[in-house]
N, C-alpha and C positions, 0 to 999 in steps of 0.2 A: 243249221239253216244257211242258204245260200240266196244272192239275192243274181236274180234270171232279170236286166231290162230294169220294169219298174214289179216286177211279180220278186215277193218271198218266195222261196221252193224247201219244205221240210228236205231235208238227206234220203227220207226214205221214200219221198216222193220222184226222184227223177233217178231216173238211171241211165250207163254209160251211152247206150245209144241217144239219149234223148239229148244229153249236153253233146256229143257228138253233132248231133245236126243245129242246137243252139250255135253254137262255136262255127259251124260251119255257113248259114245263114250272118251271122253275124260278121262273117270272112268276106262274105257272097253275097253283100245286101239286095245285087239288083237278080236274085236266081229268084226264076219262076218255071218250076218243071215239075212235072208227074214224081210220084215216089220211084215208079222201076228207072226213073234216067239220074234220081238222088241217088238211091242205091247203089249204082255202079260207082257214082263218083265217091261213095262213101266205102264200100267196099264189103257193104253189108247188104244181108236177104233182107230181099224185094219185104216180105212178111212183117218183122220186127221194123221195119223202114216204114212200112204203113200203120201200123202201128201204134209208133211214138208220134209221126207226124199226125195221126188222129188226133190222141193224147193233148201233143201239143197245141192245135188249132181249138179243143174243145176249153180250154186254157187263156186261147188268146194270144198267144207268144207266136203261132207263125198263123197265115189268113188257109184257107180250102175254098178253092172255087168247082164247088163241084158238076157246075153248069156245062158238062165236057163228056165225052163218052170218057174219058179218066181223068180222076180229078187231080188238080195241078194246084201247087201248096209255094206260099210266098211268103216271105220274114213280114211281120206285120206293119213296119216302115214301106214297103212296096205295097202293100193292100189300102192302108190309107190310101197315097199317091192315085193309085190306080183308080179306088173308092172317088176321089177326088177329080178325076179327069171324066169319067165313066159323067161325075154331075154337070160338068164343064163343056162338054161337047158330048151330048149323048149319041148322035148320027155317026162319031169315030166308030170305022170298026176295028173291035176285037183284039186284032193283030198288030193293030196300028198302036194302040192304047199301051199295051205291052211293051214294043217299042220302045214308046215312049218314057216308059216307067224307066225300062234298063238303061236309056241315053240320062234320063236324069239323073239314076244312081250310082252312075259312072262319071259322070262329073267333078272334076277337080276342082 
């Protein structure tokens, strides 16, 4: 047993790619990007990268916004946030919102 955040994960439940992009979100709190632009920075096919990141979102451990001609996957401390500004200013667009998510999780 491994504890993922605030989730148990059995051993036979996650595998390398999947704590690969835990560990890496978790590096990367304010990434919000498609699986093909994770993948490169991971170093892995686009495929197994979508995946886990499925995997993962169906879990809860990272958010899928699928509202995108490609859906774009964020550690779920940035989906709140985002979830939370999105209620705060709903006339924000989009990009702006986004933004904002990375300037606050970039914050010292």
């Amino acid at each position: 047993m491994a504890r993922v955040g605030n989730f148990i994960v059995r051993d036979a439940d996650i595998d390398r790619i999947k704590l690969e992009l835990i560990t890496f979100f978790k590096e990367n709190p304010g990434t919000v990007d498609s699986a093909e632009k994770i993948c490169i920075r991971l170093g892995r096919s686009r495929e197994e990268v979508e995946k886990a990141l499925e995997e993962l979102s169906e879990h809860g451990i990272c958010h899928k916004v699928p509202a995108r001609p490609e859906p774009i996957y964020m550690y779920y401390a940035s989906a709140q946030i985002l979830r939370r500004i999105a209620e705060l200013a709903p006339d924000m667009d989009y990009n702006a919102q986004i933004e904002l998510v990375n300037t606050l999780l970039t914050r010292h």
